[in-house]
MOPAC internal coordinates of N, CA, C and O (Angstrom, degrees):
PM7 1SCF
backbone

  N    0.0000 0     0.00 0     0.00 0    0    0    0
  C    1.4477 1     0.00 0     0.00 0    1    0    0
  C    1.5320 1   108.93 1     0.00 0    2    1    0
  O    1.2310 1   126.58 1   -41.51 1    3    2    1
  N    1.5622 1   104.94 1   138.49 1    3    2    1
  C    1.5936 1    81.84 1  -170.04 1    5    3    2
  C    1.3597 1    99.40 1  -107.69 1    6    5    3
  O    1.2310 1   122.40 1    -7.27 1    7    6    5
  N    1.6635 1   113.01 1   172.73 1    7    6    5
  C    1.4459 1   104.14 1   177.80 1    9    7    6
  C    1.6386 1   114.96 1  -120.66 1   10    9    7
  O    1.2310 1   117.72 1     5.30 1   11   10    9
  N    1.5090 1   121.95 1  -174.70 1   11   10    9
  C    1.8010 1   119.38 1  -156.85 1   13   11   10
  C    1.7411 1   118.93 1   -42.51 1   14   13   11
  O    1.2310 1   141.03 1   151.80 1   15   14   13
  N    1.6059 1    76.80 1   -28.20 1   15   14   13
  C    1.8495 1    89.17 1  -170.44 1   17   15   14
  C    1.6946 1   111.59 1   -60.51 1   18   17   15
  O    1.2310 1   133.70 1   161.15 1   19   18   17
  N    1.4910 1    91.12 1   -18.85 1   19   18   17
  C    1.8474 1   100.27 1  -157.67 1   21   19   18
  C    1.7104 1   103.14 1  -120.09 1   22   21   19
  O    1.2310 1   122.34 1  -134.57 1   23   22   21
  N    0.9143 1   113.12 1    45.43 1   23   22   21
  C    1.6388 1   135.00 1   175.05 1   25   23   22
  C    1.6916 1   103.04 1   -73.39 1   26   25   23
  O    1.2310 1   126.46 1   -64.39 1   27   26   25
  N    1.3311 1   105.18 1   115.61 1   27   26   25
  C    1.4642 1    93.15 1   169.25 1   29   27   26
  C    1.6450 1   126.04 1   -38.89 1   30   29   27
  O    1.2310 1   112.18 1   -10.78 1   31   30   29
  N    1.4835 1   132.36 1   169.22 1   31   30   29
  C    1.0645 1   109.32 1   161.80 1   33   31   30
  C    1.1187 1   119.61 1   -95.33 1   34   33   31
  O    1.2310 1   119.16 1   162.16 1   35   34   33
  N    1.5760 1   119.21 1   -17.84 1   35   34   33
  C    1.3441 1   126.09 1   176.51 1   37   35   34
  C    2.0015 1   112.30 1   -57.24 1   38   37   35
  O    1.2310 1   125.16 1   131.84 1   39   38   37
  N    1.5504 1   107.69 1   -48.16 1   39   38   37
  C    1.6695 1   106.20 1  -179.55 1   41   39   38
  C    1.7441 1   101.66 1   -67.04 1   42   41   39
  O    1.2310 1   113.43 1   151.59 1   43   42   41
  N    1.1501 1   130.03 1   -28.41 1   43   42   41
  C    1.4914 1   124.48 1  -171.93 1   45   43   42
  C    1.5504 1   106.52 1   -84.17 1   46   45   43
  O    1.2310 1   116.77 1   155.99 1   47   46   45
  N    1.6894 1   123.75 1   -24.01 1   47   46   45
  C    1.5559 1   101.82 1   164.10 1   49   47   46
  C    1.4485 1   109.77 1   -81.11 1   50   49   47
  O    1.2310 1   108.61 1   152.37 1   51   50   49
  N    1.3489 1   138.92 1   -27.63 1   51   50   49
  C    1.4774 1   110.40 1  -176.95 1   53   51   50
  C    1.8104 1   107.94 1   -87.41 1   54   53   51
  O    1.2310 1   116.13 1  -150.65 1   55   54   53
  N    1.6813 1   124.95 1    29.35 1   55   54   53
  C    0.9809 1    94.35 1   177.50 1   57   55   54
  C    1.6633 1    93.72 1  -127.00 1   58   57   55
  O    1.2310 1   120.34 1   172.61 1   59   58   57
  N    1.7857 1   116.96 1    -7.39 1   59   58   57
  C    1.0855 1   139.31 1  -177.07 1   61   59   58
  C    1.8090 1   118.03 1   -46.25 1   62   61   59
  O    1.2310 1   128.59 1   136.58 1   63   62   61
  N    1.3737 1   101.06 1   -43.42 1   63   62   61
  C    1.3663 1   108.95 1  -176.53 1   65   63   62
  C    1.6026 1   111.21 1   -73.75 1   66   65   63
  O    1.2310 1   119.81 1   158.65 1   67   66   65
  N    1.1263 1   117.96 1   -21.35 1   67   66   65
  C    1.6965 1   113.09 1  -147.47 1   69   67   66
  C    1.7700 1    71.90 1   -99.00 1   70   69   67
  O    1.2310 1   118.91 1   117.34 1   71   70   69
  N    1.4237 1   119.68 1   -62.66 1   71   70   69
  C    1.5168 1   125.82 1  -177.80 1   73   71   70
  C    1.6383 1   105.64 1   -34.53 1   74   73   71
  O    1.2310 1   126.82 1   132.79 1   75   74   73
  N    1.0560 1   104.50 1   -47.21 1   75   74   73
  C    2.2708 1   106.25 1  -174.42 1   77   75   74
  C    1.8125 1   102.67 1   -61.07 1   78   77   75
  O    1.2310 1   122.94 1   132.63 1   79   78   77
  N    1.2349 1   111.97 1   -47.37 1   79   78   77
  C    1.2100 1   111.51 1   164.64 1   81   79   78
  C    0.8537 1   154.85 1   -95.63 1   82   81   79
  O    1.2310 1   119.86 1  -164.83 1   83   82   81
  N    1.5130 1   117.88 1    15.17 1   83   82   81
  C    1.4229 1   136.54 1   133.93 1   85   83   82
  C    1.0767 1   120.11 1   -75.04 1   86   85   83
  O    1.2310 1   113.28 1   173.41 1   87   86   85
  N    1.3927 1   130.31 1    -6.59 1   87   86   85
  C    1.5398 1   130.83 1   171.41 1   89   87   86
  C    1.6584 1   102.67 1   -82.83 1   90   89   87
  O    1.2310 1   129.88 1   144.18 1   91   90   89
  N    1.3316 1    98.56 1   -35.82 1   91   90   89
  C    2.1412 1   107.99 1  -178.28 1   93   91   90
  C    0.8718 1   111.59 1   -30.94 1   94   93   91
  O    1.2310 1   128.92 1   118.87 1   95   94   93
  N    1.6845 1   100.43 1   -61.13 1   95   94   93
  C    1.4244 1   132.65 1  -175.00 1   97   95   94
  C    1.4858 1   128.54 1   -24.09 1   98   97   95
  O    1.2310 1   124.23 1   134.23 1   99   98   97
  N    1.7010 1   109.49 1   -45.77 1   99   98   97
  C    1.4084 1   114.34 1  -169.88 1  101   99   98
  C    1.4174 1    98.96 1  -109.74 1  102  101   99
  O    1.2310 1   109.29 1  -170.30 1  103  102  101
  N    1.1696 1   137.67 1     9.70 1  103  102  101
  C    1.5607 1   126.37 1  -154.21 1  105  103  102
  C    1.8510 1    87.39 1   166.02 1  106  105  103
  O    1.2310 1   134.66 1   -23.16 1  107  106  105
  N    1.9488 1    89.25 1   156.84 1  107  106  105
  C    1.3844 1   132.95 1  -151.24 1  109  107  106
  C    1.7826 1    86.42 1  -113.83 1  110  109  107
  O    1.2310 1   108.07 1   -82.24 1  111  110  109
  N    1.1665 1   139.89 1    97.76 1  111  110  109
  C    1.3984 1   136.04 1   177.87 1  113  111  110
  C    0.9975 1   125.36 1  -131.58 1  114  113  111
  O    1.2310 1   112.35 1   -11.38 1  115  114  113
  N    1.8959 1   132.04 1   168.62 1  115  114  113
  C    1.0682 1   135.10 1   119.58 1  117  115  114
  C    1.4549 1   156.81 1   -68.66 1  118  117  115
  O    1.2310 1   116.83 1   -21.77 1  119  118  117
  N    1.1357 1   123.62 1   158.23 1  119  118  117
  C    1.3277 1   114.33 1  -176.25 1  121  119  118
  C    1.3563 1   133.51 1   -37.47 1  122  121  119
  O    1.2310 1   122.02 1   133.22 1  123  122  121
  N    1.5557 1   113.73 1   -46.78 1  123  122  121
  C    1.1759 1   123.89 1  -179.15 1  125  123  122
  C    1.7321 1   110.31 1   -65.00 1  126  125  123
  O    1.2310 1   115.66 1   151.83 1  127  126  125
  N    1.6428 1   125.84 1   -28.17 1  127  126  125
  C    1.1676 1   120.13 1   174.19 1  129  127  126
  C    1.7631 1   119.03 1   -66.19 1  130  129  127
  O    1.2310 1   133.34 1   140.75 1  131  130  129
  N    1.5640 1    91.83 1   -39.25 1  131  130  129
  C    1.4670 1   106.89 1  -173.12 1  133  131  130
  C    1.7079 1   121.75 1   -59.12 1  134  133  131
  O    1.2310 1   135.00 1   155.67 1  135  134  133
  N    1.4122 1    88.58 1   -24.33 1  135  134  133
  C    1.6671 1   114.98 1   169.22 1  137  135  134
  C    1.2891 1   100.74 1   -67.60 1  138  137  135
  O    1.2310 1   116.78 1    98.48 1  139  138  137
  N    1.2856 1   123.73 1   -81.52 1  139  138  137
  C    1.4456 1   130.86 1  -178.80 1  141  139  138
  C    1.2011 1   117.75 1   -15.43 1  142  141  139
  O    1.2310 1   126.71 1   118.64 1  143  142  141
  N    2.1957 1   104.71 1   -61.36 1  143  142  141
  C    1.2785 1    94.89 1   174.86 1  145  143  142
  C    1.4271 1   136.39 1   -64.70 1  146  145  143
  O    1.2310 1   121.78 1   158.36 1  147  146  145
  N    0.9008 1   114.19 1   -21.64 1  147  146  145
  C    1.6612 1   124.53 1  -165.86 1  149  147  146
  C    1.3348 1   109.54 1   -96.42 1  150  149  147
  O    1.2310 1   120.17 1  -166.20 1  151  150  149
  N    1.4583 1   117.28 1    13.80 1  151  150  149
  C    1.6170 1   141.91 1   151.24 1  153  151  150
  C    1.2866 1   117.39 1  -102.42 1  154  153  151
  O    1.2310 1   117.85 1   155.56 1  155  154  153
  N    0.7847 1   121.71 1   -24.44 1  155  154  153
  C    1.6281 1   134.46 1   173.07 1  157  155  154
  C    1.5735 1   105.36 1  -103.58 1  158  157  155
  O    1.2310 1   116.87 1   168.29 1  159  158  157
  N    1.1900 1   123.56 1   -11.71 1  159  158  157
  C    1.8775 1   104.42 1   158.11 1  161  159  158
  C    1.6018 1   102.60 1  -110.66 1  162  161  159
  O    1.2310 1   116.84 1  -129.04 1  163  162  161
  N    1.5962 1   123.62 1    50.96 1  163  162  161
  C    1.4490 1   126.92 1  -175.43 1  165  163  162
  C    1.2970 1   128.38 1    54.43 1  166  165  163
  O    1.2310 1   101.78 1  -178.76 1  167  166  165
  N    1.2331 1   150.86 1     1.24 1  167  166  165
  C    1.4060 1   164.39 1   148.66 1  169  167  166
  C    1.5506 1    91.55 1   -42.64 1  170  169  167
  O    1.2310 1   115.03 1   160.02 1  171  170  169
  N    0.7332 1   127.03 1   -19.98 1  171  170  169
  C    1.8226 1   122.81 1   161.48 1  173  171  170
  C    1.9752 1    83.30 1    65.87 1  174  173  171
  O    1.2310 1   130.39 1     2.96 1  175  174  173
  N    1.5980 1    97.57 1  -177.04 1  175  174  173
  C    1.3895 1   123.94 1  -150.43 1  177  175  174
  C    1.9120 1   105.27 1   -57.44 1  178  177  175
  O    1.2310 1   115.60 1   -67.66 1  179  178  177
  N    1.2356 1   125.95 1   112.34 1  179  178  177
  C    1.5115 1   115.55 1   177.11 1  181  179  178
  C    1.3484 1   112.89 1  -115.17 1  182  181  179
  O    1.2310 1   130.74 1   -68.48 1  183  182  181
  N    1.4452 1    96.89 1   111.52 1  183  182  181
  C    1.7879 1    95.27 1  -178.20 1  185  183  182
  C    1.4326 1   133.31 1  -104.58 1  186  185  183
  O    1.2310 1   115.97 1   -24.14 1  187  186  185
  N    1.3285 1   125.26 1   155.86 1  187  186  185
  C    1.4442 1   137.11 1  -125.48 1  189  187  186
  C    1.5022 1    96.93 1   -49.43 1  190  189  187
  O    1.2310 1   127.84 1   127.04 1  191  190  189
  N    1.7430 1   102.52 1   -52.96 1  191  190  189
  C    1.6889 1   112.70 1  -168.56 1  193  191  190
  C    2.0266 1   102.30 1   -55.17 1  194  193  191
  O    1.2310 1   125.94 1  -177.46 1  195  194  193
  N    0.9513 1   106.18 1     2.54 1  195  194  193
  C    1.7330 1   112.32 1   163.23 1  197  195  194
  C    1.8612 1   115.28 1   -89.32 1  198  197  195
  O    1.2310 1   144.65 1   101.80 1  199  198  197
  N    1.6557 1    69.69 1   -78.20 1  199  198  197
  C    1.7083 1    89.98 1  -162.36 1  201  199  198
  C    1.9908 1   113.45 1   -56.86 1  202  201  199
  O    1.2310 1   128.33 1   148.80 1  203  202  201
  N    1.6478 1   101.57 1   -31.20 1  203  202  201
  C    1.7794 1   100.61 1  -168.23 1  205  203  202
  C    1.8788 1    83.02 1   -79.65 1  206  205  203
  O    1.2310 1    99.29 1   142.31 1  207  206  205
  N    1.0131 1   154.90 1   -37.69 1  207  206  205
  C    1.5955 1   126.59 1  -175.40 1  209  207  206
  C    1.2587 1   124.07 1   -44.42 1  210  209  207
  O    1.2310 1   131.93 1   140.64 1  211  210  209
  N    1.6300 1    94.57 1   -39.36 1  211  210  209
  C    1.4489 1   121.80 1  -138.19 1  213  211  210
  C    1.4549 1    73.70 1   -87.41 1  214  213  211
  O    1.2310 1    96.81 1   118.04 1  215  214  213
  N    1.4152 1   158.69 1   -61.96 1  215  214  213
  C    1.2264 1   162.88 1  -147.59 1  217  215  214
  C    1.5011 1   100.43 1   -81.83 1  218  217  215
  O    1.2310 1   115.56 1   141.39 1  219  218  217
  N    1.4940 1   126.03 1   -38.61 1  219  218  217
  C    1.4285 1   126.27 1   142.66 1  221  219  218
  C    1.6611 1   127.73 1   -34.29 1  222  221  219
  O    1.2310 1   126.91 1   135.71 1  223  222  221
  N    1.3135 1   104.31 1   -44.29 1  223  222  221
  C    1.4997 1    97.40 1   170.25 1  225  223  222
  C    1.1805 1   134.33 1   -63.06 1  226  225  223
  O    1.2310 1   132.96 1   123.25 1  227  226  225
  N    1.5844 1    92.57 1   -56.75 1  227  226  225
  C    1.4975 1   110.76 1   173.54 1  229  227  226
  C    1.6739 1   116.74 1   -46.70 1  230  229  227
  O    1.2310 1   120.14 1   136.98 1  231  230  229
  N    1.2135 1   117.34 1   -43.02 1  231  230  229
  C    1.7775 1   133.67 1   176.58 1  233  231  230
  C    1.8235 1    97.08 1   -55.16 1  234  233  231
  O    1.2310 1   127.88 1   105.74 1  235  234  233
  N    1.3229 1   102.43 1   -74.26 1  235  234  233
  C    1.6796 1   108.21 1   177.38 1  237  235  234
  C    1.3927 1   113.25 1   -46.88 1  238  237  235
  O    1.2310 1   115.39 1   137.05 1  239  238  237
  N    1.4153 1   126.35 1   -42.95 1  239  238  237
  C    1.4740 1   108.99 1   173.13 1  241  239  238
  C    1.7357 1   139.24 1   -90.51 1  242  241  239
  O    1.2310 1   134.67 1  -162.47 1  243  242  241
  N    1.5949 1    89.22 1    17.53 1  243  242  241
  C    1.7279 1   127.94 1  -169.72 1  245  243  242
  C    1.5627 1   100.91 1    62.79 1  246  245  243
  O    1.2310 1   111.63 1  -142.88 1  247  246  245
  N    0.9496 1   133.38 1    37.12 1  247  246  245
  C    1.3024 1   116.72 1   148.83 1  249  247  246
  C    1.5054 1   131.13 1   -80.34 1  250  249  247
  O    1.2310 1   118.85 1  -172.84 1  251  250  249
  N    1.0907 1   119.80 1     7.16 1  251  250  249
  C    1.3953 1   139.91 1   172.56 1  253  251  250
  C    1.2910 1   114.25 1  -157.68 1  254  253  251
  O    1.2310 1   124.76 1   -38.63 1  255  254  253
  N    1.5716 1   108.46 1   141.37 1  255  254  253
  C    1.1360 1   101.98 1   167.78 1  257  255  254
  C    1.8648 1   104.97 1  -122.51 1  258  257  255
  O    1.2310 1   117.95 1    -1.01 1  259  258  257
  N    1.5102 1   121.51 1   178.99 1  259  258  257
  C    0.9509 1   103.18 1  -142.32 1  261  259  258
  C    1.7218 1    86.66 1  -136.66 1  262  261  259
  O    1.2310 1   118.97 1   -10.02 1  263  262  261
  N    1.5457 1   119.57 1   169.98 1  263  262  261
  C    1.4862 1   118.72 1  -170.56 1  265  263  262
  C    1.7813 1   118.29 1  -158.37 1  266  265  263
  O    1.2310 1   122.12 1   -82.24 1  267  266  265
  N    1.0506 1   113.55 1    97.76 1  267  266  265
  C    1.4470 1   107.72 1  -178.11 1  269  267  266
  C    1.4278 1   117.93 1   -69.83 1  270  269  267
  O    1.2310 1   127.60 1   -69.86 1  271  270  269
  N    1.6235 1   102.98 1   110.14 1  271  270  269
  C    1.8212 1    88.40 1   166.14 1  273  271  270
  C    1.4883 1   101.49 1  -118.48 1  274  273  271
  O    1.2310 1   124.76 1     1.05 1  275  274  273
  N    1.5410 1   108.46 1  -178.95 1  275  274  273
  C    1.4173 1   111.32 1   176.39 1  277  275  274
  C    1.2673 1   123.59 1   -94.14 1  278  277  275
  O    1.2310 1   112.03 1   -33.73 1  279  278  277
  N    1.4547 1   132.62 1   146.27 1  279  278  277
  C    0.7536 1   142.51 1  -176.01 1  281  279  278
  C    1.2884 1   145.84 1   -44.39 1  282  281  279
  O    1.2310 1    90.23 1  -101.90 1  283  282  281
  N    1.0205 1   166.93 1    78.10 1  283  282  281
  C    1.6134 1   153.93 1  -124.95 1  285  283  282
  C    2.0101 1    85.50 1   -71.86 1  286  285  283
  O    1.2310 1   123.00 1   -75.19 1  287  286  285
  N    1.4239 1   111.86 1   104.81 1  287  286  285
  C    1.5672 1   110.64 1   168.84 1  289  287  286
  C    1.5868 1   120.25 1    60.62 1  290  289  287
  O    1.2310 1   121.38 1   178.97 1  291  290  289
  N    1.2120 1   114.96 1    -1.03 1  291  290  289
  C    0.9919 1   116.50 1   149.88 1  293  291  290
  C    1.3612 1   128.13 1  -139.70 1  294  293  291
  O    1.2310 1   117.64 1    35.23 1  295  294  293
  N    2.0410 1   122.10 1  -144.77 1  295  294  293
  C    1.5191 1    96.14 1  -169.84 1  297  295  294
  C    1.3811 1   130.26 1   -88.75 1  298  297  295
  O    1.2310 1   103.28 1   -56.49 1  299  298  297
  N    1.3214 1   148.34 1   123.51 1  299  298  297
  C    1.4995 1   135.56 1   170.19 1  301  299  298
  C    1.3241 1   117.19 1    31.58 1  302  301  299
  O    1.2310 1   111.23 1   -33.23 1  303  302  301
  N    1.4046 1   134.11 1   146.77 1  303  302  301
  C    1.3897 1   125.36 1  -169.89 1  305  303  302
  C    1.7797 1    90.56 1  -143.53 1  306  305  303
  O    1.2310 1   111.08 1   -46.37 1  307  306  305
  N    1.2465 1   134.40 1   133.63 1  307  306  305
  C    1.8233 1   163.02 1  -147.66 1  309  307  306
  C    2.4089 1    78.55 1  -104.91 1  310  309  307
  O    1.2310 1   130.54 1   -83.03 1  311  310  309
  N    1.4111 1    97.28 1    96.97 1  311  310  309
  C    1.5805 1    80.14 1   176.64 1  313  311  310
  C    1.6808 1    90.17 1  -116.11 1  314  313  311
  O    1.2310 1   125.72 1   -38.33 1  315  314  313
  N    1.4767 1   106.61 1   141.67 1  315  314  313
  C    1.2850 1   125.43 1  -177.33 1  317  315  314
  C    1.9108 1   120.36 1   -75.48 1  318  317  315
  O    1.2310 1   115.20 1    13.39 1  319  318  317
  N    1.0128 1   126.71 1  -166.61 1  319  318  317
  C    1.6187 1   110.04 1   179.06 1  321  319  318
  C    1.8828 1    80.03 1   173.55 1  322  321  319
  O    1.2310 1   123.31 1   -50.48 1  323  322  321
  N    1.1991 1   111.26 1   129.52 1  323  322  321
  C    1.6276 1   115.40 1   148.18 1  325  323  322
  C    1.6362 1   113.83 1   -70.70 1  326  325  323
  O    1.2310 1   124.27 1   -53.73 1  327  326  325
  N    1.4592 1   109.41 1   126.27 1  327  326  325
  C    1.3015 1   120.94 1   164.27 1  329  327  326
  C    1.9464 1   108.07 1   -67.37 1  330  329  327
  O    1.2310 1   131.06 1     0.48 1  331  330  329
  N    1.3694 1    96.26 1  -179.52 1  331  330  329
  C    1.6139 1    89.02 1  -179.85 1  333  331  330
  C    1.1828 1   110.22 1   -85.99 1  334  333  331
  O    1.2310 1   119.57 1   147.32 1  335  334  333
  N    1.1156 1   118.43 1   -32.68 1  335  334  333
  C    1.8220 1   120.88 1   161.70 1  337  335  334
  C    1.7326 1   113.65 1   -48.05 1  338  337  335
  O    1.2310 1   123.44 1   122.65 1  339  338  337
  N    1.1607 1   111.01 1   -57.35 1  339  338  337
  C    1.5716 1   109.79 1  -178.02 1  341  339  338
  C    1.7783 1   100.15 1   -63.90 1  342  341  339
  O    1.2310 1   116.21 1   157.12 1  343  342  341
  N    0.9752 1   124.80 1   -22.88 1  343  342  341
  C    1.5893 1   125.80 1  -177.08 1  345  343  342
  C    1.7809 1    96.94 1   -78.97 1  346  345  343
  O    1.2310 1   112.67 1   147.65 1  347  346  345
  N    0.7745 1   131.45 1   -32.35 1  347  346  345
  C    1.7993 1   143.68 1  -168.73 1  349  347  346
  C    1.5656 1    81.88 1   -90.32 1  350  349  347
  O    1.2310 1   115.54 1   108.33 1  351  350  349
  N    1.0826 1   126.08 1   -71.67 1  351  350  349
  C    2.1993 1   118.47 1   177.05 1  353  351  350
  C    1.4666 1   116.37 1   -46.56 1  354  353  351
  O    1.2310 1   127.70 1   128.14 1  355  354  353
  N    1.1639 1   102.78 1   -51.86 1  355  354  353
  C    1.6282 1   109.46 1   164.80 1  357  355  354
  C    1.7809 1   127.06 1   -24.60 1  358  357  355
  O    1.2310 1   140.02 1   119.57 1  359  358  357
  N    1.6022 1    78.78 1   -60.43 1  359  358  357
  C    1.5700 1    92.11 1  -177.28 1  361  359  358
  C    1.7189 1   131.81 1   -72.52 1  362  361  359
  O    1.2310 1   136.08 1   139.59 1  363  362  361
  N    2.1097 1    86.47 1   -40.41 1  363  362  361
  C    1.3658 1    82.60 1   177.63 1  365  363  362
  C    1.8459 1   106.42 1   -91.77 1  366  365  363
  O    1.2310 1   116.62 1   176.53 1  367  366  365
  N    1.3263 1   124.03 1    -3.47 1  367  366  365
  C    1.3607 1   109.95 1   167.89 1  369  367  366
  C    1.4555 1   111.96 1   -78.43 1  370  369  367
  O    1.2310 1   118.49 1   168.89 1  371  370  369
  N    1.1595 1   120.49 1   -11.11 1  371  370  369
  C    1.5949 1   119.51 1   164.93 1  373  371  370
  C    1.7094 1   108.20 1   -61.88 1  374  373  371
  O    1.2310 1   123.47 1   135.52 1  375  374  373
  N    1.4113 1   110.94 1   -44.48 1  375  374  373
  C    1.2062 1   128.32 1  -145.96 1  377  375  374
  C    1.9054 1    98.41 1   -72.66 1  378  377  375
  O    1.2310 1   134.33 1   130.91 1  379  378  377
  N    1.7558 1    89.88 1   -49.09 1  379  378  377
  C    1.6816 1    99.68 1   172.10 1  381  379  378
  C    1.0556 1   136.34 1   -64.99 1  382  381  379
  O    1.2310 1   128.60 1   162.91 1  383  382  381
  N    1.5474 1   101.03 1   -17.09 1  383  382  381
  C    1.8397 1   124.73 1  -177.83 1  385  383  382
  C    1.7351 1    87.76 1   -83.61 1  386  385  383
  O    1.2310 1   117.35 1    76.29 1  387  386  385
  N    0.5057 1   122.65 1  -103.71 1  387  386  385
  C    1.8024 1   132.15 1  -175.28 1  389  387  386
  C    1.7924 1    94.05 1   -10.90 1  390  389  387
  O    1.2310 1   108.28 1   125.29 1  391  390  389
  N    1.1711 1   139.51 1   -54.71 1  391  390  389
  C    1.6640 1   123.68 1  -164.08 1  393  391  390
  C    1.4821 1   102.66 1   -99.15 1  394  393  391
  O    1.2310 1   109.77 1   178.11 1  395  394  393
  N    1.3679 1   136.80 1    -1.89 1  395  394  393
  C    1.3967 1   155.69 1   141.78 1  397  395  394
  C    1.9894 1   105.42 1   -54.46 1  398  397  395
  O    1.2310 1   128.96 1   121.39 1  399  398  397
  N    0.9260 1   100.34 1   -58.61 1  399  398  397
  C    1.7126 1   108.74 1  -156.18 1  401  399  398
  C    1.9795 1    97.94 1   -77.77 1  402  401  399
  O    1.2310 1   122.31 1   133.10 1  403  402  401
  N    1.5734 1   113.18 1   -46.90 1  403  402  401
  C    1.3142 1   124.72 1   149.31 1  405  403  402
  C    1.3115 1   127.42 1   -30.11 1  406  405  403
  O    1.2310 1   114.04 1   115.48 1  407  406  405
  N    1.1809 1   128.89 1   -64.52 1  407  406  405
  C    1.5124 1   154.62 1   145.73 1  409  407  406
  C    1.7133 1   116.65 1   -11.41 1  410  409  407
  O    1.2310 1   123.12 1   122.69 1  411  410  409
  N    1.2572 1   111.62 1   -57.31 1  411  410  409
  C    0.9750 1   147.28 1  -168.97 1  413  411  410
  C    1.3014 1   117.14 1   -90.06 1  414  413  411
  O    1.2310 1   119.38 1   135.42 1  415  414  413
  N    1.4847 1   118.79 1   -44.58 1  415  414  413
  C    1.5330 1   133.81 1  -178.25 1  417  415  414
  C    2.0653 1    87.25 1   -75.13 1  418  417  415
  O    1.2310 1   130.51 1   128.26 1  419  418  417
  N    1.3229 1    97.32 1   -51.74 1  419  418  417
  C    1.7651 1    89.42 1  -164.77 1  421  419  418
  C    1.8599 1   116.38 1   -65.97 1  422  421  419
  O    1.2310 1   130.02 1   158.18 1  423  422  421
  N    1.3048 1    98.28 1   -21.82 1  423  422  421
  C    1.4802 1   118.85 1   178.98 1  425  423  422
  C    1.2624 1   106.90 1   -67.76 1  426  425  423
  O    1.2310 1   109.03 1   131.52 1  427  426  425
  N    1.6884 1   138.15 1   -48.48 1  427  426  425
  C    1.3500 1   135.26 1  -172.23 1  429  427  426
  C    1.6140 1   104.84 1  -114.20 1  430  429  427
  O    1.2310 1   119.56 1   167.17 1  431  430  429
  N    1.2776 1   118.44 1   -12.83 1  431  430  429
  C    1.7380 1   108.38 1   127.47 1  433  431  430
  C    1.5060 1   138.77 1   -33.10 1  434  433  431
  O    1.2310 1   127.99 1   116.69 1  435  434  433
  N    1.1600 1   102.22 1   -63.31 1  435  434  433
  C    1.2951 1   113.67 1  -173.33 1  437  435  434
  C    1.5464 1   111.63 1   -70.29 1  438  437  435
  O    1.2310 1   127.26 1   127.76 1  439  438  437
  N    1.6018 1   103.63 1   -52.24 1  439  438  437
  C    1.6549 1   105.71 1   169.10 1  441  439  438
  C    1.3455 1   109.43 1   -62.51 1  442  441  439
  O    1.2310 1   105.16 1  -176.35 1  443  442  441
  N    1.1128 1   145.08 1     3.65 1  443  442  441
  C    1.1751 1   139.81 1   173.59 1  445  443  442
  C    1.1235 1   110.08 1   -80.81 1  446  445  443
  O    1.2310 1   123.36 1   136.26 1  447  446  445
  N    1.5272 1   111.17 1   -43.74 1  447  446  445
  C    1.8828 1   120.89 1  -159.88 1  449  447  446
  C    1.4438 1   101.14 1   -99.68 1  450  449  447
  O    1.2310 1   123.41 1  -169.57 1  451  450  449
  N    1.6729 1   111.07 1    10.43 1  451  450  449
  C    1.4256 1    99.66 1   168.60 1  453  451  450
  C    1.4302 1   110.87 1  -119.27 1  454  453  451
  O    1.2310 1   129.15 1   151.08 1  455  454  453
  N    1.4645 1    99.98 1   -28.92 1  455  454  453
  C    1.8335 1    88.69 1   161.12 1  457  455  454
  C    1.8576 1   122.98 1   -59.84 1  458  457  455
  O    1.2310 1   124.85 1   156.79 1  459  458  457
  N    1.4856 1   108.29 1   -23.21 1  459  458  457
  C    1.3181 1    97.91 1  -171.72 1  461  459  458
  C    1.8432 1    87.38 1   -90.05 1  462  461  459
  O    1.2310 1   110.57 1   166.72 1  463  462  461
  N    0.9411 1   135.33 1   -13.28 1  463  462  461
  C    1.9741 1   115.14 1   164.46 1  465  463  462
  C    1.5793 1    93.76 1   -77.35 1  466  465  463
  O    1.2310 1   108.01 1   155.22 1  467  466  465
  N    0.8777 1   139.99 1   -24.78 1  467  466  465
  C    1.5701 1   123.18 1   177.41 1  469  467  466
  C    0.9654 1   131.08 1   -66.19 1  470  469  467
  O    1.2310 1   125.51 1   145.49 1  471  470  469
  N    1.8093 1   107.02 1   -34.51 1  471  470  469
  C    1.5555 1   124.07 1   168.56 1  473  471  470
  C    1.8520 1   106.57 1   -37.00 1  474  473  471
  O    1.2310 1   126.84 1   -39.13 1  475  474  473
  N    0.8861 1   104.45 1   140.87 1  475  474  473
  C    1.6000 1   124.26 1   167.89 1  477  475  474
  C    1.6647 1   108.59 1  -125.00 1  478  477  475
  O    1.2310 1   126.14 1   -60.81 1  479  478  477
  N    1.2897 1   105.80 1   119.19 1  479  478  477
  C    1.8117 1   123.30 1  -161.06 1  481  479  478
  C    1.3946 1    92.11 1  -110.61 1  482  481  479
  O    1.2310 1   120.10 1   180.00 1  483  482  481

């Protein structure tokens, strides 16, 4: 069984985007927090050469817009913000993740509870 650290990378990019902007959602951030979070809700360790493109996209396709402040003692910090468009993606990529993830849960559910009637003991 594997654990957060060992997440494919393929299941963590299609679930990466909807997760960055549900973090927008509650709070004004940087990268390095956004990391944090998405280690602390089990998505295990996401590193920059991931997460800063992916925050590139979102900027390029206005779903974020973006804000330099300075640093407390050190250098300037890139803080993120959902636009109202990325807040409207937010919601309904939440919305698609949930009947996607459902879908899926009932699909290898079900094959589950029919391979174990198939079993022969």
């Amino acid at each position: 069984m594997m654990n957060e650290s060992e997440w494919p990378s393929e299941w963590l990019r299609g679930v990466l985007m909807p997760c960055v902007l549900n973090i927008l959602v509650g709070e004004t951030t940087y990268g390095y927090v956004i990391s944090q979070r998405l280690t602390a809700a089990g998505l295990g360790k996401i590193k920059g050469g991931t997460l800063y493109p992916l925050l590139g996209r979102l900027e390029k396709d206005g779903l974020v817009s973006i804000e330099w402040r300075a640093g407390e003692g050190g250098p300037g910090r890139k803080y993120y913000s959902l636009t109202a468009t990325g807040r409207e993606q937010a919601n309904s990529s939440t919305e698609d993740w949930k009947r996607f993830s459902n879908a899926v849960s009932a699909l290898l559910n079900s094959t589950q509870n029919e391979n174990r009637g198939n079993q022969h003991g």
